[in-house]
C-alpha positions in Angstrom: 23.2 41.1 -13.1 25.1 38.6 -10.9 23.4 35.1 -10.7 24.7 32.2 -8.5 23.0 29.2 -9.6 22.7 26.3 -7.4 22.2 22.3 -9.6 23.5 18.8 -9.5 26.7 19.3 -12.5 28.0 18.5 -15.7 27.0 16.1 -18.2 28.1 13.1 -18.2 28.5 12.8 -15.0 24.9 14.4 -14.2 22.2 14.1 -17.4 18.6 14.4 -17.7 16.2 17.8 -18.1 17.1 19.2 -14.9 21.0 19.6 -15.8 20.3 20.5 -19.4 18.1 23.3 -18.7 20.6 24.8 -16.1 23.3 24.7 -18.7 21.0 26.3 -21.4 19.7 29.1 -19.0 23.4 29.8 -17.8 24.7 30.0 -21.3 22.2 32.4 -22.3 22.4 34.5 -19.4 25.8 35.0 -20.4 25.2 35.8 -23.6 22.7 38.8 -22.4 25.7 40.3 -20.3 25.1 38.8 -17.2 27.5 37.4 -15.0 26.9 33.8 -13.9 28.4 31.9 -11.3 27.6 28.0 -10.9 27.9 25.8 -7.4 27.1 22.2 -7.8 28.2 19.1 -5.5 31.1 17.6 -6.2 33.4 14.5 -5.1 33.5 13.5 -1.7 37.5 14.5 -0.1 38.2 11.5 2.0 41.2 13.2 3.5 38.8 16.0 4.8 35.8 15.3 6.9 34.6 19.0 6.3 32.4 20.5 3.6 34.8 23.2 1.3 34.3 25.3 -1.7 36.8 25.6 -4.6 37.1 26.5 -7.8 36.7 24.0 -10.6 39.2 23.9 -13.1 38.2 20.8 -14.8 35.4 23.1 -16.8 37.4 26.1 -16.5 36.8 27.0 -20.7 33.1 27.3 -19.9 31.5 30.9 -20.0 30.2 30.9 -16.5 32.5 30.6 -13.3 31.9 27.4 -11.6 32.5 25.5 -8.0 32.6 22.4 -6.7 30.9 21.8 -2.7 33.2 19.5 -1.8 31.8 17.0 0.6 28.3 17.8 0.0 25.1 16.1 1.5 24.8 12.6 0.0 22.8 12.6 -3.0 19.6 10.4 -3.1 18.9 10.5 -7.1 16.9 7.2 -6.7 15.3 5.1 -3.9 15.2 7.0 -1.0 16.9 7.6 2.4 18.4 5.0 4.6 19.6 7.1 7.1 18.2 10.9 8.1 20.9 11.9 10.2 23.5 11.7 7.2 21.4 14.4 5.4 21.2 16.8 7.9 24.6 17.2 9.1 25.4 20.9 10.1 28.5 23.0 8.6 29.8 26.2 9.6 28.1 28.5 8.5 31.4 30.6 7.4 31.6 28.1 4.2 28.7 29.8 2.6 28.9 32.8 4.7 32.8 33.6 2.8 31.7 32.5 -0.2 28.7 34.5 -0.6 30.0 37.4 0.3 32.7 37.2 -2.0 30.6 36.4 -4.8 27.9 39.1 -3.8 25.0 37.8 -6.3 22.3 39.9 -6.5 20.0 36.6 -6.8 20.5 33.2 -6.0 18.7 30.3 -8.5 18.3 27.3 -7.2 17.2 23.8 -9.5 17.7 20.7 -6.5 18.0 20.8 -2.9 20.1 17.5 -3.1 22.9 17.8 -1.8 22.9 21.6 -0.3 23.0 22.1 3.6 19.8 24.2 4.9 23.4 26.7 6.1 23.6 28.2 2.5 19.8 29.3 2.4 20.4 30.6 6.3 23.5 32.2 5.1 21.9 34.4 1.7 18.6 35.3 4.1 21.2 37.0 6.4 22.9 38.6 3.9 19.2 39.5 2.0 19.8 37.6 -1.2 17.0 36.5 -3.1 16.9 33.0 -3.5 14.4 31.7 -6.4 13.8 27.9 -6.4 12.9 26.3 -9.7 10.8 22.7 -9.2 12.7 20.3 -11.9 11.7 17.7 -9.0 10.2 16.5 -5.5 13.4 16.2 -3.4 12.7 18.0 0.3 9.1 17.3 -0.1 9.6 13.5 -0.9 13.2 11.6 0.4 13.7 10.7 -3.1 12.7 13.2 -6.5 9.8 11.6 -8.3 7.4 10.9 -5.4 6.9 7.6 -6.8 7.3 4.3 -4.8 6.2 0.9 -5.4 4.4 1.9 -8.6 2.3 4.8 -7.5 2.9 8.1 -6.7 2.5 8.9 -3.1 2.3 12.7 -2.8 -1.1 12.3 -1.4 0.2 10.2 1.8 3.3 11.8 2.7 3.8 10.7 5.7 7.1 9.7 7.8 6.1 6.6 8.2 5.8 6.1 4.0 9.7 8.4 4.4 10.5 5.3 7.0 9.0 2.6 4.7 10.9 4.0 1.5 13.8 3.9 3.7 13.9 0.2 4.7 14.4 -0.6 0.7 17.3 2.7 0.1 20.5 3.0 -0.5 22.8 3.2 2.5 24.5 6.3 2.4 28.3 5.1 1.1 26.5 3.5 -1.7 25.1 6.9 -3.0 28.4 8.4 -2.1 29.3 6.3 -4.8 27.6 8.6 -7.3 30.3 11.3 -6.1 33.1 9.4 -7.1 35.2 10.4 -10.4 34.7 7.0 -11.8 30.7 7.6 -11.5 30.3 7.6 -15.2 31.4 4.0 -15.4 29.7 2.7 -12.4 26.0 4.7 -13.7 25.6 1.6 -16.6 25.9 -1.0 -13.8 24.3 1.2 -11.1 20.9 -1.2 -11.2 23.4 -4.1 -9.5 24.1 -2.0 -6.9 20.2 -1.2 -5.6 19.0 -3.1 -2.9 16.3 -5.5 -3.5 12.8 -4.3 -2.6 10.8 -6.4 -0.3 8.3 -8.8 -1.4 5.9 -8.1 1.5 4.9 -6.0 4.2 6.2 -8.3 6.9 9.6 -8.2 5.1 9.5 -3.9 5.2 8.3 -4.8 9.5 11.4 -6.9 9.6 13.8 -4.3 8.5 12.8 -1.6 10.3 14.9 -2.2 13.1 17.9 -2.3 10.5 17.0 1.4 9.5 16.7 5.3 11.7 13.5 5.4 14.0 10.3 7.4 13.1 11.6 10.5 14.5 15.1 10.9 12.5 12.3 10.8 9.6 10.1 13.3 11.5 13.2 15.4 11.7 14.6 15.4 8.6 10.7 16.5 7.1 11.5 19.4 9.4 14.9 20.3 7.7 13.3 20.7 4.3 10.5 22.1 5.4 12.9 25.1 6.9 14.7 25.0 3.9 11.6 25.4 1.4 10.4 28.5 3.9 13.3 30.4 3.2 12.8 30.3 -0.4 12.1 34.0 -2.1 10.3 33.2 -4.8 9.1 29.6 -6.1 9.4 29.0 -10.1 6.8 26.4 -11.1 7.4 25.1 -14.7 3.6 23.4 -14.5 0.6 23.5 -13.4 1.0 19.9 -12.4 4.0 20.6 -10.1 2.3 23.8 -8.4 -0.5 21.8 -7.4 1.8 18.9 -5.5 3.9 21.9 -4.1 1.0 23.2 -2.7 -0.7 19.9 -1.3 2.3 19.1 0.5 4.0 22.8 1.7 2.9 26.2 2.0 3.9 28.7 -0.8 1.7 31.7 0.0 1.8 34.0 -2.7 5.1 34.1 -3.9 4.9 32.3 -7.0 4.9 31.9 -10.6 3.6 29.3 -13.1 6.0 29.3 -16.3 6.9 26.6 -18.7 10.4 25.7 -19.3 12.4 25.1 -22.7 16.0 24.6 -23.8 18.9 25.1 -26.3 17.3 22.0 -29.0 13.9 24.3 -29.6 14.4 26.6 -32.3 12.9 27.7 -35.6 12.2 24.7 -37.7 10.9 24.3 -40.8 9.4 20.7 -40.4 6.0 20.3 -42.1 3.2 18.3 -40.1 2.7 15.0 -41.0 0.4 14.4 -43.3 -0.4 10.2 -42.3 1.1 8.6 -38.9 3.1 5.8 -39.7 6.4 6.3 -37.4 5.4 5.9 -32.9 8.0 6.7 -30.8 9.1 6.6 -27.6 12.1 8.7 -26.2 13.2 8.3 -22.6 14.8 6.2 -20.8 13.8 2.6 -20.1 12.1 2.5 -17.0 8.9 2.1 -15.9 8.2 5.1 -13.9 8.7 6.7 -17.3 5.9 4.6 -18.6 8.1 3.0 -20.9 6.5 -0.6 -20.5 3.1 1.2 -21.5 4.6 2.5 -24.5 5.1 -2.0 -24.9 2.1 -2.4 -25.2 0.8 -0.2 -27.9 1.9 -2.7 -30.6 -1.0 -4.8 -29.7 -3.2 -2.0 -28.7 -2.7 -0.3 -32.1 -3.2 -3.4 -34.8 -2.4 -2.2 -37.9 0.3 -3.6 -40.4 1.0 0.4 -41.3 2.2 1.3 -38.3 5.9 1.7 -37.1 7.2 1.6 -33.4 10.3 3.2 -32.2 12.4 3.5 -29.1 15.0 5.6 -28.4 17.1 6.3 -25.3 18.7 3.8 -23.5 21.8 0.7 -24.5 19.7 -1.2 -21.7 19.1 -4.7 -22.9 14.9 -5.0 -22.8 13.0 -8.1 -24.5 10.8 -6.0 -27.3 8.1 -7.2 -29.4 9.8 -8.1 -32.9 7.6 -5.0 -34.3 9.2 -2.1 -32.1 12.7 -1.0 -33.4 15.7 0.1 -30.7 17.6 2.6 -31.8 19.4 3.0 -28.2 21.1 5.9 -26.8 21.6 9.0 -28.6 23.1 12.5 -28.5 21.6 15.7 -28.7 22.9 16.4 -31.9 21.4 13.8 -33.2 17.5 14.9 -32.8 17.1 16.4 -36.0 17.8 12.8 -37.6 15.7 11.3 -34.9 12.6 14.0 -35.5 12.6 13.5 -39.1 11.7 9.9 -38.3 9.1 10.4 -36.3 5.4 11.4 -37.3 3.9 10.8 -33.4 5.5 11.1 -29.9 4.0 9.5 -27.2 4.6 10.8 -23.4 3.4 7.9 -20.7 5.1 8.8 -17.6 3.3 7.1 -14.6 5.6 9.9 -11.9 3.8 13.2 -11.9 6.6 14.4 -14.2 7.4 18.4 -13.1 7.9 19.0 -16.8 8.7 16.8 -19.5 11.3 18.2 -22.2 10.5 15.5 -24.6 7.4 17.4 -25.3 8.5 20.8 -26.8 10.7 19.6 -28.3 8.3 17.2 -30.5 5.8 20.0 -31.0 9.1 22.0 -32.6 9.9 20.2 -34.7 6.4 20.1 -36.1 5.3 16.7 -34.9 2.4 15.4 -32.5 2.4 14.7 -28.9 0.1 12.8 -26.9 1.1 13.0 -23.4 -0.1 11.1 -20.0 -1.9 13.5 -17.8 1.4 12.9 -15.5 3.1 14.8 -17.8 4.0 18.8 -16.5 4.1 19.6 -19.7 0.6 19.0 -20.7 0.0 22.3 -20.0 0.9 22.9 -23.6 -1.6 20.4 -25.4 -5.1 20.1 -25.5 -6.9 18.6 -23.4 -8.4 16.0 -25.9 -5.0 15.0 -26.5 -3.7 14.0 -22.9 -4.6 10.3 -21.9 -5.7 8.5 -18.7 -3.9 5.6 -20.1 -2.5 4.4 -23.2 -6.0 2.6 -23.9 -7.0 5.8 -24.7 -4.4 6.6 -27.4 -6.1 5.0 -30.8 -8.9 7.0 -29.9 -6.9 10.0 -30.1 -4.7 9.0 -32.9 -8.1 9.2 -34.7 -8.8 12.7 -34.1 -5.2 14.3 -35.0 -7.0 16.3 -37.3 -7.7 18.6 -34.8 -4.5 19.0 -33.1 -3.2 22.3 -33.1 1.2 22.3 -33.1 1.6 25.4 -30.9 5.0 27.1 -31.6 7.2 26.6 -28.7 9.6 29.2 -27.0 13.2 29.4 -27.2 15.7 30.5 -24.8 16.1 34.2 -25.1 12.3 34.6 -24.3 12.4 32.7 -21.7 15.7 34.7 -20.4 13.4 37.2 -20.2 10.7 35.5 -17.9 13.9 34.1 -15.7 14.7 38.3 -15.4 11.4 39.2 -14.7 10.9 36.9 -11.6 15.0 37.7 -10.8 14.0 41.1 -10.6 9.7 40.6 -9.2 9.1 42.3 -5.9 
């Protein structure tokens, strides 16, 4: 089978769950005989004002054939959209046209719509390609991909005029080109200098709406995704949590499915469960919209001189209670060091997180999860063991005597529920 798949790029210059599980799907596709092609956006050309395919030779050793869309659409990855106009520019529709036809997939996958020009999908309806969209995150139905703003998720008033009010505190659009630059890597770990200051008040965001697009360009550019999202095929939901918003904010008719995800790091292990929790650990980055400041405060919520706290994720400096340990950034082959000391994950995102890889791979390696009901991936624990907030969590830890350590999936079965929808008429 031919599969073009459509994401945001390599590690390190693109990270997170969304990149690693298009790598890990890719690379086992390939090792079931099928032949996989990759397009993700690249570096912006300043010599040439058009949008061009090539082929990359920087990963050329890979075992999939990728290439770079030069001169993409700017990519929001946090914060929103400035201006609309800049995200909607047209292309001929002979760049995808060529390419597509030369490629000749027999499906199309699809993990982001950042960056991509509403041409491409135009482009593989003509030609009758099927075109499967995966939801790793909210960007086409939100101007930014967690639907979270201000502290609260607002995919229950999304409205231009919240698109308009995100915009007034975004990124102009050469600042996020910035993200497409070959240096990127160096400029991610001082990225947080570079975001514009949110406004302290609601006569501040009034003031600086004259600085940014009118209401319309907003109204407009809901429109563009919108298209986009109704030429979709088939609409891969890896939770429950991310079908519902879908569906509150789009419509998906009946062309759907509602599968978890999983990656390359869940495999068979050995790993007994915990007999006593002494070892709490957070993994994730450092931000709030990760609920990592909730994870703070368990310290104090949880008093007992037993107890151990640990972070992992992220060189950011962070003043920490002297009782929770940093252990900082890590690599993936580092987890089974990490996992063997840990006795209890917690999960408190405060986004309606689509997924939530941090999950499995806890529950494979044979240790307990308690997850915020904003996690995706709740789907896979029991309801008594998801949390309203992290109040609720000694309560729990109380009761992990009935938790039940599901074993989790690994790749090749999921291959097989990737194929299946591939292949679903």
């Amino acid at each position: 089978m031919k599969i073009l798949h459509y994401s945001l790029g390599f590690p390190p210059e693109r990270s997170g769950g969304l990149v690693r599980y298009t790598m890990d799907l890719m690379n086992e596709q390939v090792k079931q005989g099928d032949e996989v092609y990759y397009l993700y956006p690249g570096h912006i050309n300043i010599l040439r004002n058009m949008a061009y395919i090539k082929a990359d030779r920087k990963h050329s050793k890979i075992n999939f054939t990728p290439y770079v869309l030069v001169n993409s659409l700017p990519l929001p990855l946090f914060g929103g959209i400035k201006n609309p106009n800049d995200f909607m520019r047209p292309v001929d529709a002979k760049l995808y046209l060529n390419f597509l036809e030369k490629l000749q997939p027999d499906v199309i996958h699809v993990h982001t719509l950042m960056g991509i020009h509403k041409e491409f999908f135009e482009c593989a309806q003509s030609l009758g390609i099927r075109v499967v969209f995966t939801s790793h995150d909210y960007f086409g139905l939100a101007p930014e991909p967690n639907f979270y703003y201000q502290n609260r998720s607002y995919d229950n008033d999304n409205t231009s005029d919240q698109w308009m009010k995100i915009g007034q505190t975004a990124m102009s659009t050469w600042k996020l080109r910035l993200f497409q630059t070959s240096f990127y890597p160096f400029i991610r770990k001082v990225a947080h200098k570079i975001r514009p200051q949110k406004a302290t008040n609601s006569n501040d965001v009034q003031k600086n709406i004259k600085k940014t697009a009118d209401k319309s360009s907003f109204e407009l550019l809901q429109q563009y995704y919108k298209s986009i999202f109704s030429m979709i095929s088939f609409f891969h939901f890896n939770s429950t949590l991310a079908l519902s918003i879908y569906q509150n904010n789009i419509q998906i008719g009946d062309n759907y499915a509602c599968i978890s995800i999983t990656n390359s790091s869940v495999k068979k292990n050995n790993f007994k469960i915990p007999e006593k929790i002494t070892k709490i650990a957070y993994i994730g980055p450092y931000k709030s919209y990760k609920g990592f400041f909730e994870f703070l405060k368990l310290p104090t919520l949880l008093q007992d001189e037993n107890l151990e706290f640990h972070i992992y994720g992220s060189d950011l400096a962070v003043d920490l209670p002297d009782n929770i340990i940093n252990h900082g950034r890590f690599n993936n082959d580092e987890l089974d060091n990490i996992y063997q000391n840990i006795d209890l994950v917690i999960v408190p995102s405060l986004w309606k997180e689509t997924f939530g890889f941090i999950t499995i791979e806890a529950l494979s390696y044979g240790k307990y999860a308690l997850v915020s009901q904003n996690v995706g991936s709740k789907d896979l624990i029991d309801s008594q063991f998801r949390f309203d907030s992290v109040n609720d969590i000694k309560g729990q830890i109380n009761c992990l005597d009935k938790y039940k350590i599901q074993k989790q999936k690994e790749m090749n079965t999921h291959y097989n529920e990737i194929k299946h929808i591939y292949t679903r008429s």
